[in-house]
C-alpha positions in Angstrom: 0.0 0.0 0.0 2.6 2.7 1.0 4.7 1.8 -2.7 1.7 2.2 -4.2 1.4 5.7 -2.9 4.5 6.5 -3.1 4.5 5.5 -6.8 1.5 7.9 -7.1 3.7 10.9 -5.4 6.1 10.4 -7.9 4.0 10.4 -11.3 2.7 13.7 -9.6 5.7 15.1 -9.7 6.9 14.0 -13.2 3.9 15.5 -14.5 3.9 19.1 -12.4 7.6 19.2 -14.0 7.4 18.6 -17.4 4.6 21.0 -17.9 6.7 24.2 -16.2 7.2 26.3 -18.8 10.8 26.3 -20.3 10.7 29.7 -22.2 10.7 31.7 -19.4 14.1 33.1 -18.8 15.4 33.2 -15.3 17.3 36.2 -15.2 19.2 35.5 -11.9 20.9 32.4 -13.6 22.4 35.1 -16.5 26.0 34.9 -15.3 27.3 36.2 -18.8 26.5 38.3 -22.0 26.8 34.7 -24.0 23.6 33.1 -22.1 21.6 36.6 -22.4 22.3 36.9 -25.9 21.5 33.1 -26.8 18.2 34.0 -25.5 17.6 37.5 -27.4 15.7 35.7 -30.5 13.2 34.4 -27.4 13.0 37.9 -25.6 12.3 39.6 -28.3 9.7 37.2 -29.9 7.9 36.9 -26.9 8.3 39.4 -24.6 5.0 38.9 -22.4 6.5 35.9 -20.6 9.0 38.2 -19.3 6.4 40.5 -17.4 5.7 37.2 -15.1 9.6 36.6 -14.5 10.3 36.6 -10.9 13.6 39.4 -10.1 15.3 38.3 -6.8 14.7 41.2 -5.0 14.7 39.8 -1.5 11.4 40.3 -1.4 9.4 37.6 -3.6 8.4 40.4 -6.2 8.2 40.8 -9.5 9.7 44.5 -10.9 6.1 46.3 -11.6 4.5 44.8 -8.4 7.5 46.8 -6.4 7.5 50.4 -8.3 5.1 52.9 -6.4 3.6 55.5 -8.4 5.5 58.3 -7.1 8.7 56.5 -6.8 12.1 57.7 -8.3 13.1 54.7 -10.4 17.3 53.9 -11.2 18.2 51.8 -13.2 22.2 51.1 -13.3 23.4 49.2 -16.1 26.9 47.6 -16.7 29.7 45.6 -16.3 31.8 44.1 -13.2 31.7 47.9 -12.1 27.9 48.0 -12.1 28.2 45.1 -10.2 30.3 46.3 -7.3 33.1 44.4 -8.0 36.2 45.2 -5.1 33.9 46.6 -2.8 32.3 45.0 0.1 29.2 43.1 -0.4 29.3 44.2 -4.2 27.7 47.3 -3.6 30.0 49.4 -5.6 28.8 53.2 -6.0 24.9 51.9 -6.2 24.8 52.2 -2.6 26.3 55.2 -1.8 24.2 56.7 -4.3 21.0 55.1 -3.2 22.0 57.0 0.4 22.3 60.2 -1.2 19.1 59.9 -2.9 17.5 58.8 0.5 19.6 62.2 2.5 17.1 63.7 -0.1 14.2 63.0 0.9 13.4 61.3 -2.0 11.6 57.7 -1.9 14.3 56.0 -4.4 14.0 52.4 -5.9 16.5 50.6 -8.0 15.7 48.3 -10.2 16.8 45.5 -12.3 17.6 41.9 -12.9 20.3 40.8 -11.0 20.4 41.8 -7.2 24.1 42.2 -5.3 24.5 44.0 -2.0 23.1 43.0 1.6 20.6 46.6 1.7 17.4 48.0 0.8 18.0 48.5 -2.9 20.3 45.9 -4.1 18.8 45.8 -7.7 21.0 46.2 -11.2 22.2 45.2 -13.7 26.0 45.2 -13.6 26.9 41.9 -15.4 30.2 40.9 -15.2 32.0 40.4 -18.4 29.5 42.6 -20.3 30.4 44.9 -23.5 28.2 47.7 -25.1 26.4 45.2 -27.5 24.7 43.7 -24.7 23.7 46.7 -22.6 21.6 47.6 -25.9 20.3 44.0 -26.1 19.1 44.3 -22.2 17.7 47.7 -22.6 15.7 46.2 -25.6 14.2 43.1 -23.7 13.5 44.3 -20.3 12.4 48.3 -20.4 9.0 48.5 -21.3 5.0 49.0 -20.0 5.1 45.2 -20.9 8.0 44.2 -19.7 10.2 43.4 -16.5 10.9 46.6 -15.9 7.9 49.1 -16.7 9.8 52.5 -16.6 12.8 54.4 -14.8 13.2 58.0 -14.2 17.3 57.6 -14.4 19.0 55.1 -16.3 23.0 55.2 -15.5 25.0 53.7 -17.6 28.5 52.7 -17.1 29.8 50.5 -19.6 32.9 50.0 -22.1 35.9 48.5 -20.3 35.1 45.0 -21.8 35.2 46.5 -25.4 39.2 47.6 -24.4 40.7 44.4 -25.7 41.7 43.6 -21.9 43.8 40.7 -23.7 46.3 43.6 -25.1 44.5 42.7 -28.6 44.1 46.6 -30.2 40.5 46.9 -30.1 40.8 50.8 -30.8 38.0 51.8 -32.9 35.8 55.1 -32.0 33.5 54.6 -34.6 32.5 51.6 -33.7 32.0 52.8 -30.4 30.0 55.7 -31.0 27.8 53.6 -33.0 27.4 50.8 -30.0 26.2 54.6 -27.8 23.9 55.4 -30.5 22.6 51.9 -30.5 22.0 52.6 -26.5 20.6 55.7 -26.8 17.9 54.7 -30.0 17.0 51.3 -27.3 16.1 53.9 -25.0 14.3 56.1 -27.4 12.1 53.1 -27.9 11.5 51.5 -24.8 11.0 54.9 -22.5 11.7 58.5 -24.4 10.9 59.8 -20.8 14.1 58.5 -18.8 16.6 60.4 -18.7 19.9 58.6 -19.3 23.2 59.2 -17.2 26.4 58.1 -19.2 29.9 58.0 -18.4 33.3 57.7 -19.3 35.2 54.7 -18.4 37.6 54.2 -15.6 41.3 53.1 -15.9 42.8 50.3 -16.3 46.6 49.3 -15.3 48.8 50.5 -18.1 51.6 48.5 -16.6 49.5 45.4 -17.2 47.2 46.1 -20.0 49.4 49.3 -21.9 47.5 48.4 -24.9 43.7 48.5 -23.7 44.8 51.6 -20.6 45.4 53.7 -24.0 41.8 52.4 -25.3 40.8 54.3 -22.6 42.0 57.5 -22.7 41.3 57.0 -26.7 37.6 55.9 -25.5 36.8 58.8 -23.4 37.7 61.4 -25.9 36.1 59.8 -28.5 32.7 59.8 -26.0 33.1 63.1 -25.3 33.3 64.1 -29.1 29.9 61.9 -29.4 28.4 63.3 -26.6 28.8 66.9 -28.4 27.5 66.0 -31.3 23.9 64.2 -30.0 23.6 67.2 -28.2 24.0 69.4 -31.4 21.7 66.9 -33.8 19.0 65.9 -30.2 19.2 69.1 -28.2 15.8 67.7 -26.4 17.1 64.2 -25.5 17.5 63.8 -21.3 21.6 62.9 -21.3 23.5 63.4 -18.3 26.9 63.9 -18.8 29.8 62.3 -16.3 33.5 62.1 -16.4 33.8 59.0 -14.0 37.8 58.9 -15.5 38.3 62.8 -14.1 37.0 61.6 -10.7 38.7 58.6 -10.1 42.4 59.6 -12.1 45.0 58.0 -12.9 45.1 54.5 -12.0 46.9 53.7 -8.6 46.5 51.1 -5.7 44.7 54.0 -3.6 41.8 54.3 -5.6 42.1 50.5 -7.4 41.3 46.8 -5.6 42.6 45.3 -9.0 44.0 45.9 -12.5 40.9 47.1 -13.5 37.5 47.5 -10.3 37.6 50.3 -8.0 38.2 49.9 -4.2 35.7 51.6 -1.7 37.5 54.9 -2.1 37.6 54.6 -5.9 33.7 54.1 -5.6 32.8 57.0 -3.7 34.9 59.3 -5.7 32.2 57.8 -8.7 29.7 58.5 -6.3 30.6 62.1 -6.0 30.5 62.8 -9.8 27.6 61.2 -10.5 25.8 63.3 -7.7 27.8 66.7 -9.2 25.9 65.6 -12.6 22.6 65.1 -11.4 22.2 68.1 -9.5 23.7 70.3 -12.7 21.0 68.4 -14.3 16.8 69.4 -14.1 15.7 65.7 -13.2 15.1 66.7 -9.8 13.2 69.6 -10.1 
Protein backbone atom coordinates (compact mmCIF):
# COMPACT_ATOMS: atom_id res chain seq x y z
CA UNK A 1 0.00 0.00 0.00
CA UNK A 2 2.65 2.68 1.02
CA UNK A 3 4.68 1.76 -2.75
CA UNK A 4 1.74 2.18 -4.20
CA UNK A 5 1.41 5.69 -2.94
CA UNK A 6 4.54 6.52 -3.08
CA UNK A 7 4.45 5.46 -6.82
CA UNK A 8 1.54 7.89 -7.07
CA UNK A 9 3.75 10.87 -5.43
CA UNK A 10 6.10 10.40 -7.90
CA UNK A 11 4.03 10.38 -11.33
CA UNK A 12 2.67 13.72 -9.59
CA UNK A 13 5.70 15.12 -9.68
CA UNK A 14 6.91 13.98 -13.19
CA UNK A 15 3.89 15.51 -14.53
CA UNK A 16 3.92 19.07 -12.41
CA UNK A 17 7.63 19.22 -13.99
CA UNK A 18 7.38 18.55 -17.35
CA UNK A 19 4.61 21.00 -17.93
CA UNK A 20 6.72 24.15 -16.18
CA UNK A 21 7.21 26.34 -18.79
CA UNK A 22 10.80 26.27 -20.33
CA UNK A 23 10.70 29.72 -22.25
CA UNK A 24 10.71 31.67 -19.45
CA UNK A 25 14.13 33.06 -18.77
CA UNK A 26 15.40 33.21 -15.25
CA UNK A 27 17.33 36.24 -15.19
CA UNK A 28 19.23 35.50 -11.85
CA UNK A 29 20.88 32.41 -13.60
CA UNK A 30 22.40 35.08 -16.48
CA UNK A 31 26.00 34.93 -15.30
CA UNK A 32 27.28 36.16 -18.79
CA UNK A 33 26.49 38.32 -21.97
CA UNK A 34 26.81 34.66 -23.95
CA UNK A 35 23.64 33.08 -22.09
CA UNK A 36 21.62 36.55 -22.43
CA UNK A 37 22.34 36.90 -25.89
CA UNK A 38 21.51 33.06 -26.75
CA UNK A 39 18.17 34.02 -25.53
CA UNK A 40 17.62 37.52 -27.36
CA UNK A 41 15.66 35.72 -30.52
CA UNK A 42 13.16 34.43 -27.44
CA UNK A 43 12.98 37.89 -25.61
CA UNK A 44 12.26 39.63 -28.26
CA UNK A 45 9.67 37.23 -29.94
CA UNK A 46 7.92 36.91 -26.88
CA UNK A 47 8.26 39.43 -24.63
CA UNK A 48 5.01 38.85 -22.41
CA UNK A 49 6.46 35.90 -20.60
CA UNK A 50 9.00 38.22 -19.27
CA UNK A 51 6.36 40.51 -17.40
CA UNK A 52 5.70 37.20 -15.08
CA UNK A 53 9.60 36.61 -14.47
CA UNK A 54 10.35 36.57 -10.87
CA UNK A 55 13.57 39.39 -10.15
CA UNK A 56 15.29 38.32 -6.79
CA UNK A 57 14.68 41.19 -5.02
CA UNK A 58 14.69 39.78 -1.47
CA UNK A 59 11.42 40.34 -1.42
CA UNK A 60 9.41 37.61 -3.57
CA UNK A 61 8.43 40.36 -6.17
CA UNK A 62 8.17 40.83 -9.47
CA UNK A 63 9.68 44.52 -10.94
CA UNK A 64 6.08 46.26 -11.59
CA UNK A 65 4.47 44.85 -8.39
CA UNK A 66 7.52 46.83 -6.42
CA UNK A 67 7.49 50.37 -8.26
CA UNK A 68 5.09 52.91 -6.42
CA UNK A 69 3.59 55.50 -8.39
CA UNK A 70 5.55 58.26 -7.05
CA UNK A 71 8.69 56.46 -6.78
CA UNK A 72 12.06 57.68 -8.32
CA UNK A 73 13.09 54.75 -10.40
CA UNK A 74 17.31 53.90 -11.19
CA UNK A 75 18.23 51.84 -13.22
CA UNK A 76 22.19 51.13 -13.30
CA UNK A 77 23.35 49.15 -16.08
CA UNK A 78 26.92 47.59 -16.74
CA UNK A 79 29.66 45.65 -16.25
CA UNK A 80 31.75 44.14 -13.25
CA UNK A 81 31.72 47.87 -12.10
CA UNK A 82 27.95 48.04 -12.09
CA UNK A 83 28.15 45.14 -10.22
CA UNK A 84 30.27 46.28 -7.33
CA UNK A 85 33.15 44.38 -8.03
CA UNK A 86 36.24 45.25 -5.14
CA UNK A 87 33.91 46.65 -2.82
CA UNK A 88 32.25 44.98 0.11
CA UNK A 89 29.23 43.05 -0.41
CA UNK A 90 29.28 44.17 -4.24
CA UNK A 91 27.69 47.26 -3.61
CA UNK A 92 30.04 49.36 -5.65
CA UNK A 93 28.78 53.24 -5.99
CA UNK A 94 24.90 51.86 -6.18
CA UNK A 95 24.84 52.23 -2.57
CA UNK A 96 26.30 55.24 -1.81
CA UNK A 97 24.25 56.71 -4.26
CA UNK A 98 20.99 55.08 -3.25
CA UNK A 99 22.01 57.04 0.39
CA UNK A 100 22.32 60.22 -1.19
CA UNK A 101 19.09 59.89 -2.88
CA UNK A 102 17.45 58.82 0.53
CA UNK A 103 19.63 62.16 2.49
CA UNK A 104 17.09 63.69 -0.06
CA UNK A 105 14.23 62.99 0.92
CA UNK A 106 13.35 61.35 -2.01
CA UNK A 107 11.63 57.65 -1.89
CA UNK A 108 14.28 56.02 -4.36
CA UNK A 109 13.97 52.45 -5.92
CA UNK A 110 16.50 50.57 -8.00
CA UNK A 111 15.65 48.28 -10.21
CA UNK A 112 16.80 45.50 -12.32
CA UNK A 113 17.62 41.92 -12.94
CA UNK A 114 20.26 40.85 -11.03
CA UNK A 115 20.38 41.79 -7.16
CA UNK A 116 24.06 42.23 -5.30
CA UNK A 117 24.54 43.95 -1.99
CA UNK A 118 23.13 43.00 1.56
CA UNK A 119 20.56 46.57 1.72
CA UNK A 120 17.36 47.97 0.79
CA UNK A 121 18.04 48.47 -2.90
CA UNK A 122 20.29 45.94 -4.05
CA UNK A 123 18.80 45.77 -7.66
CA UNK A 124 21.00 46.23 -11.19
CA UNK A 125 22.22 45.20 -13.73
CA UNK A 126 25.98 45.24 -13.57
CA UNK A 127 26.95 41.92 -15.45
CA UNK A 128 30.17 40.87 -15.22
CA UNK A 129 32.05 40.39 -18.37
CA UNK A 130 29.48 42.56 -20.27
CA UNK A 131 30.35 44.92 -23.50
CA UNK A 132 28.25 47.71 -25.10
CA UNK A 133 26.40 45.21 -27.52
CA UNK A 134 24.68 43.71 -24.70
CA UNK A 135 23.72 46.72 -22.64
CA UNK A 136 21.65 47.56 -25.94
CA UNK A 137 20.28 43.96 -26.06
CA UNK A 138 19.10 44.26 -22.24
CA UNK A 139 17.68 47.68 -22.64
CA UNK A 140 15.70 46.18 -25.63
CA UNK A 141 14.18 43.13 -23.73
CA UNK A 142 13.47 44.32 -20.30
CA UNK A 143 12.36 48.25 -20.45
CA UNK A 144 8.97 48.46 -21.28
CA UNK A 145 5.03 49.03 -20.02
CA UNK A 146 5.15 45.21 -20.90
CA UNK A 147 8.00 44.15 -19.71
CA UNK A 148 10.18 43.35 -16.46
CA UNK A 149 10.89 46.64 -15.94
CA UNK A 150 7.90 49.09 -16.72
CA UNK A 151 9.77 52.49 -16.60
CA UNK A 152 12.80 54.41 -14.79
CA UNK A 153 13.19 58.00 -14.20
CA UNK A 154 17.32 57.57 -14.39
CA UNK A 155 19.05 55.14 -16.28
CA UNK A 156 22.97 55.16 -15.52
CA UNK A 157 25.02 53.66 -17.62
CA UNK A 158 28.50 52.72 -17.08
CA UNK A 159 29.78 50.50 -19.60
CA UNK A 160 32.91 50.00 -22.12
CA UNK A 161 35.88 48.51 -20.30
CA UNK A 162 35.11 45.03 -21.80
CA UNK A 163 35.20 46.49 -25.37
CA UNK A 164 39.15 47.62 -24.39
CA UNK A 165 40.65 44.38 -25.74
CA UNK A 166 41.71 43.55 -21.93
CA UNK A 167 43.81 40.66 -23.71
CA UNK A 168 46.32 43.61 -25.10
CA UNK A 169 44.45 42.72 -28.63
CA UNK A 170 44.06 46.55 -30.18
CA UNK A 171 40.54 46.92 -30.14
CA UNK A 172 40.81 50.83 -30.80
CA UNK A 173 38.02 51.84 -32.87
CA UNK A 174 35.80 55.07 -32.05
CA UNK A 175 33.47 54.61 -34.65
CA UNK A 176 32.50 51.62 -33.72
CA UNK A 177 32.04 52.83 -30.36
CA UNK A 178 30.04 55.66 -31.05
CA UNK A 179 27.84 53.61 -32.99
CA UNK A 180 27.41 50.82 -30.01
CA UNK A 181 26.24 54.58 -27.84
CA UNK A 182 23.93 55.39 -30.48
CA UNK A 183 22.62 51.86 -30.47
CA UNK A 184 21.98 52.58 -26.49
CA UNK A 185 20.61 55.66 -26.77
CA UNK A 186 17.91 54.71 -30.02
CA UNK A 187 17.05 51.35 -27.33
CA UNK A 188 16.09 53.89 -24.96
CA UNK A 189 14.27 56.06 -27.37
CA UNK A 190 12.07 53.12 -27.93
CA UNK A 191 11.53 51.50 -24.85
CA UNK A 192 11.02 54.89 -22.52
CA UNK A 193 11.72 58.47 -24.45
CA UNK A 194 10.86 59.84 -20.80
CA UNK A 195 14.11 58.48 -18.82
CA UNK A 196 16.61 60.42 -18.70
CA UNK A 197 19.90 58.57 -19.31
CA UNK A 198 23.15 59.24 -17.19
CA UNK A 199 26.45 58.14 -19.16
CA UNK A 200 29.93 57.98 -18.41
CA UNK A 201 33.29 57.72 -19.30
CA UNK A 202 35.18 54.69 -18.35
CA UNK A 203 37.60 54.16 -15.56
CA UNK A 204 41.26 53.14 -15.87
CA UNK A 205 42.84 50.25 -16.33
CA UNK A 206 46.64 49.26 -15.32
CA UNK A 207 48.80 50.51 -18.08
CA UNK A 208 51.56 48.48 -16.59
CA UNK A 209 49.50 45.42 -17.21
CA UNK A 210 47.23 46.06 -20.01
CA UNK A 211 49.39 49.26 -21.87
CA UNK A 212 47.48 48.41 -24.90
CA UNK A 213 43.67 48.50 -23.71
CA UNK A 214 44.79 51.58 -20.57
CA UNK A 215 45.39 53.72 -23.95
CA UNK A 216 41.80 52.39 -25.31
CA UNK A 217 40.82 54.32 -22.64
CA UNK A 218 42.01 57.54 -22.67
CA UNK A 219 41.27 57.04 -26.75
CA UNK A 220 37.56 55.93 -25.49
CA UNK A 221 36.80 58.79 -23.35
CA UNK A 222 37.69 61.36 -25.89
CA UNK A 223 36.15 59.78 -28.49
CA UNK A 224 32.65 59.77 -26.02
CA UNK A 225 33.12 63.07 -25.26
CA UNK A 226 33.28 64.09 -29.09
CA UNK A 227 29.91 61.88 -29.42
CA UNK A 228 28.35 63.32 -26.61
CA UNK A 229 28.77 66.90 -28.38
CA UNK A 230 27.49 66.01 -31.32
CA UNK A 231 23.92 64.16 -29.99
CA UNK A 232 23.63 67.23 -28.18
CA UNK A 233 23.97 69.40 -31.35
CA UNK A 234 21.66 66.91 -33.75
CA UNK A 235 18.95 65.87 -30.24
CA UNK A 236 19.15 69.06 -28.17
CA UNK A 237 15.80 67.75 -26.35
CA UNK A 238 17.11 64.22 -25.47
CA UNK A 239 17.51 63.76 -21.34
CA UNK A 240 21.60 62.93 -21.32
CA UNK A 241 23.45 63.36 -18.33
CA UNK A 242 26.87 63.89 -18.75
CA UNK A 243 29.80 62.26 -16.25
CA UNK A 244 33.46 62.14 -16.41
CA UNK A 245 33.84 58.99 -14.04
CA UNK A 246 37.76 58.93 -15.48
CA UNK A 247 38.28 62.85 -14.10
CA UNK A 248 37.02 61.62 -10.75
CA UNK A 249 38.74 58.63 -10.07
CA UNK A 250 42.43 59.60 -12.07
CA UNK A 251 44.97 58.00 -12.94
CA UNK A 252 45.12 54.53 -12.04
CA UNK A 253 46.93 53.70 -8.58
CA UNK A 254 46.49 51.13 -5.72
CA UNK A 255 44.75 54.01 -3.65
CA UNK A 256 41.82 54.27 -5.59
CA UNK A 257 42.08 50.48 -7.40
CA UNK A 258 41.28 46.82 -5.64
CA UNK A 259 42.62 45.31 -9.04
CA UNK A 260 44.00 45.89 -12.53
CA UNK A 261 40.87 47.14 -13.50
CA UNK A 262 37.53 47.48 -10.31
CA UNK A 263 37.65 50.35 -7.99
CA UNK A 264 38.20 49.89 -4.21
CA UNK A 265 35.71 51.63 -1.72
CA UNK A 266 37.54 54.92 -2.13
CA UNK A 267 37.63 54.57 -5.91
CA UNK A 268 33.69 54.14 -5.64
CA UNK A 269 32.82 56.96 -3.66
CA UNK A 270 34.92 59.29 -5.67
CA UNK A 271 32.25 57.78 -8.72
CA UNK A 272 29.67 58.53 -6.30
CA UNK A 273 30.56 62.07 -6.00
CA UNK A 274 30.53 62.83 -9.84
CA UNK A 275 27.58 61.19 -10.54
CA UNK A 276 25.81 63.33 -7.69
CA UNK A 277 27.78 66.70 -9.16
CA UNK A 278 25.94 65.63 -12.56
CA UNK A 279 22.57 65.10 -11.38
CA UNK A 280 22.16 68.14 -9.46
CA UNK A 281 23.66 70.32 -12.70
CA UNK A 282 21.03 68.41 -14.31
CA UNK A 283 16.78 69.45 -14.12
CA UNK A 284 15.73 65.69 -13.20
CA UNK A 285 15.14 66.67 -9.78
CA UNK A 286 13.15 69.62 -10.08
Amino acid sequence: MINKILNIILTLILIIGCSTDNNIINYNNIKDATTYINNVSDVTADSSSFANANIDSGRNDSAPDVVKQKQFIVWPNGDSITMGAGSPELTGYRYELWQWFVSQGIDTHFVGTLSYGKYAEPLNDGHSGWAMTSTSYLIKATLGPELVIPHADLVVILIGTNDMGMGNVNYANPDLWNRYYNQILAAMDQADPTTWILVSTITPVNPIKYPVPAANVDLFNASQIAWWDAYDLYHPKHKLIRADANKAIGKYSKDNFYDDAHPNPAGYTKIVKEFIRVILASKILN
